[in-house]
Phi, psi and omega in degrees: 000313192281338171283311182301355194266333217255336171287312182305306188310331191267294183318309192290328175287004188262315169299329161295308178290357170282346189296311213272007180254003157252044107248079192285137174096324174287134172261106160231008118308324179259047124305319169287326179283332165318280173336273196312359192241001157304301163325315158106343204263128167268342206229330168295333196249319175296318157326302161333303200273356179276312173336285177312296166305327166293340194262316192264008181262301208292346195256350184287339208240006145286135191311305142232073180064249143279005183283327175316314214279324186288000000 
């Protein structure tokens, strides 16, 4: 259970950031974090938001942005 929460959770941030590079501006990660703080796992949502923010600070301060990650 806990490798499938962990699989999923890894697919959707990788699909979300292939999303924001044909939607430059959109967060679509923090749909995902919405979800997870639904779910109620507190230590599942705190990973998430250290993830998420780490992942959108490092690629917001690149020149250009998430086009950097191809």
């Amino acid at each position: 259970m806990v490798l499938g929460n962990i699989l999923w959770w890894l697919l959707f941030t990788i699909c979300s950031m292939w999303g924001q590079t044909f939607f430059p501006g959109v967060d679509m990660l923090a749909a995902g974090f919405v979800l997870s703080l639904q779910e109620g796992r507190r230590q599942q949502s705190f990973a998430l938001a250290a993830a998420v923010i780490l992942i959108q600070e490092g690629v917001g301060i690149l020149p250009f942005g998430g086009a950097i990650l191809w």
